[in-house]
C-alpha positions as CSV (number, residue, x, y, z in Angstrom):
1,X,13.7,-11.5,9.9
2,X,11.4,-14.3,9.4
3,X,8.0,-12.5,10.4
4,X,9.2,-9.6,8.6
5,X,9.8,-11.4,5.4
6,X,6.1,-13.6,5.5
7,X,4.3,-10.4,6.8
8,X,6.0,-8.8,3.1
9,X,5.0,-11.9,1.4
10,X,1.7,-12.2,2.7
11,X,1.2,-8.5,1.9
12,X,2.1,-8.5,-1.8
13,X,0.5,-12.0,-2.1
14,X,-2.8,-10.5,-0.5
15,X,-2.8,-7.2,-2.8
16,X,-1.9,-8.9,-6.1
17,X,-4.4,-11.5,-5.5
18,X,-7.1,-9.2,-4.5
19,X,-6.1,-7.0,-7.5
20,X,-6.5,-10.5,-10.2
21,X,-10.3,-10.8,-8.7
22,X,-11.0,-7.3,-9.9
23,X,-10.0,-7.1,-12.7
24,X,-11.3,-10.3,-13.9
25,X,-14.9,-9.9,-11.7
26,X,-15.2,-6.1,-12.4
27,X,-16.0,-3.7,-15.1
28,X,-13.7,-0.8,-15.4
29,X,-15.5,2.5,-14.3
30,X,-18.8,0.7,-13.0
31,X,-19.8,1.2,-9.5
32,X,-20.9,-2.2,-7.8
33,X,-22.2,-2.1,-4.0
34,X,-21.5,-3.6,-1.5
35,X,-22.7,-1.3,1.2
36,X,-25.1,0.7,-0.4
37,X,-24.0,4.5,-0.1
38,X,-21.1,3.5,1.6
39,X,-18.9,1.0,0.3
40,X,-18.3,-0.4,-3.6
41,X,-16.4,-2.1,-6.0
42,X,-15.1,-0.1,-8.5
43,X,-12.4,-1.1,-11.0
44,X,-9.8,2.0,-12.1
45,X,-6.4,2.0,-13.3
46,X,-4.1,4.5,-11.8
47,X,-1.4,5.7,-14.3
48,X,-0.2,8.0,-11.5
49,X,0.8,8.3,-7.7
50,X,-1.2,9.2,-4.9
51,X,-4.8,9.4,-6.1
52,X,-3.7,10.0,-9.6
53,X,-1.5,12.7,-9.0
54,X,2.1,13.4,-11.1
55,X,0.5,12.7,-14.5
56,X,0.7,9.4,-16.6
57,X,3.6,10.3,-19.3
58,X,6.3,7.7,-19.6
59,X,8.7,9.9,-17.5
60,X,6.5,9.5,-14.5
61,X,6.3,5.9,-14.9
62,X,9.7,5.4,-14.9
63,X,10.3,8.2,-11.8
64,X,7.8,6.6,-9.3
65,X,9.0,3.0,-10.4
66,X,12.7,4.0,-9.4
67,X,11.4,5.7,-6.2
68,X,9.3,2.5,-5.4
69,X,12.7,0.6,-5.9
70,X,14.8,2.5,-3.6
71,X,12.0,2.7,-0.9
72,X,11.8,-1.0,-1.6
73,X,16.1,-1.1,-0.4
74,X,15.8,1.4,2.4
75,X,13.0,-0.7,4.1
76,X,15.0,-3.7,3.5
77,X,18.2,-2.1,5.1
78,X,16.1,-0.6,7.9
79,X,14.3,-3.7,8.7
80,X,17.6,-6.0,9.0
81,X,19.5,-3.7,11.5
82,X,16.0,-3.6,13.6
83,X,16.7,-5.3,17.3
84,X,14.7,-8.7,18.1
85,X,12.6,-6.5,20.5
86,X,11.6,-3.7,17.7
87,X,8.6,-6.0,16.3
88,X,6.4,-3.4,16.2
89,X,8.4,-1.5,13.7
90,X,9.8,-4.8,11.3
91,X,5.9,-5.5,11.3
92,X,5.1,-1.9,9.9
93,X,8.2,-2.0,7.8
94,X,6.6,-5.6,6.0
95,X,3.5,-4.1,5.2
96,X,4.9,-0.7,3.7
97,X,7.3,-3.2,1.7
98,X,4.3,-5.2,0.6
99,X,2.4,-2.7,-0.3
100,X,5.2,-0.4,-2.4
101,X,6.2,-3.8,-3.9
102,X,2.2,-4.7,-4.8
103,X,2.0,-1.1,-6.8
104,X,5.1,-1.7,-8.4
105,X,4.6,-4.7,-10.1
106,X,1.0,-3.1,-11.2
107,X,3.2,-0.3,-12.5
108,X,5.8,-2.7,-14.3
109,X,3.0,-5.1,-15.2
110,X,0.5,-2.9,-16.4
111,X,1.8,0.5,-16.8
112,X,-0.9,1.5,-13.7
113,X,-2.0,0.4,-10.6
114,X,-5.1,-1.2,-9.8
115,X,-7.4,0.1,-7.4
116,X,-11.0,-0.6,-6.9
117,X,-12.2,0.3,-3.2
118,X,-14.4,3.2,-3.3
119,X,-15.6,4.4,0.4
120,X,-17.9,7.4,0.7
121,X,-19.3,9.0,3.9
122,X,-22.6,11.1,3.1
123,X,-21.2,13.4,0.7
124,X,-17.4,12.2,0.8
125,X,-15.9,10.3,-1.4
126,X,-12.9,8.4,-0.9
127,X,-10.5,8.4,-4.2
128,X,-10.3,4.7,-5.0
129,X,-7.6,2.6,-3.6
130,X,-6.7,-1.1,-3.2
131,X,-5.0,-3.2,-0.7
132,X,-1.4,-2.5,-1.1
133,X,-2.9,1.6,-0.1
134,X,-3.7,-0.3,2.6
135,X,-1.1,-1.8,4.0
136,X,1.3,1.5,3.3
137,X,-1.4,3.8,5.4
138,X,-1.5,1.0,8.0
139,X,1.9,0.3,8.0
140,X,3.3,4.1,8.3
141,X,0.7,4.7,11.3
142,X,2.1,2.0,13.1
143,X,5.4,3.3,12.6
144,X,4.4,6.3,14.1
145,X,2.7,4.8,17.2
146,X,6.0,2.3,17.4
147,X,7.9,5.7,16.9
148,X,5.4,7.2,20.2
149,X,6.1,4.3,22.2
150,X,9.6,4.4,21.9
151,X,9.8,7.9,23.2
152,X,8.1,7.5,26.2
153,X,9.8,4.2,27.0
154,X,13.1,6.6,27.2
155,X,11.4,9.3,28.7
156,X,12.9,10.2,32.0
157,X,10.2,8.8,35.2
């Protein structure tokens, strides 16, 4: 439970700290490259889910906080009746922690969450995200591979 409880802290740590350097060292709205045509910085605040989806009345707010809260328990619960050889799994579990608990304080804190990676390939364009997105897209695939691996570790020879 140790690794899974630095991993969580290192997460959150990484995505609120990341978060204070853009919002003190960015411009909300302004695009700032980094990779031209590929990669910039740009500071937006995200009053709603998933790329600014569910709307931004108080309602919402309070909805996707309490969700974020009982995600935050079930990943808790789930991660302390893991067996010492499910790693894979408490790892992914920390990171989707971190990152649910790194937008949640955004959305306590601030009333939105903070996002200011903007990726674009030719002419896609990545909605803007930070690092706690991250960590919850990294986490949930590894999940899934942990979730793969299992299954053919019981498979039948």
């Amino acid at each position: 439970m140790a690794v899974f409880l630095a991993i969580f802290a290192l997460t959150t740590g990484f995505d609120q700290g990341s978060k204070e350097w853009a919002k003190s060292s960015l411009e909300l709205g302004v695009r700032e490259p980094v990779i031209a045509g590929h990669w910039d910085w740009q500071l937006s605040m995200n009053p709603g889910a998933a790329f600014s989806s569910f709307g931004t009345n108080v309602a919402t707010q309070i909805t996707l906080s309490i969700l974020a809260m009982l995600a935050l328990i079930g990943i808790g619960v789930t991660a302390a009746r893991t067996q010492p050889e499910q790693r894979l799994q408490r790892f992914a579990l920390a990171m989707i922690g971190g990152g649910a608990l790194g937008n949640l304080i955004d959305r306590l804190r601030d009333g939105a969450v903070t996002d200011f990676v903007r990726w674009q390939w030719n002419e896609h364009v990545w909605p803007v995200f930070n690092v706690a997105d991250v960590a919850l897209v990294v986490g949930a695939l590894l999940l899934v591979a942990d979730s793969a691996l299992a299954h053919r570790r019981r498979a039948p020879a």
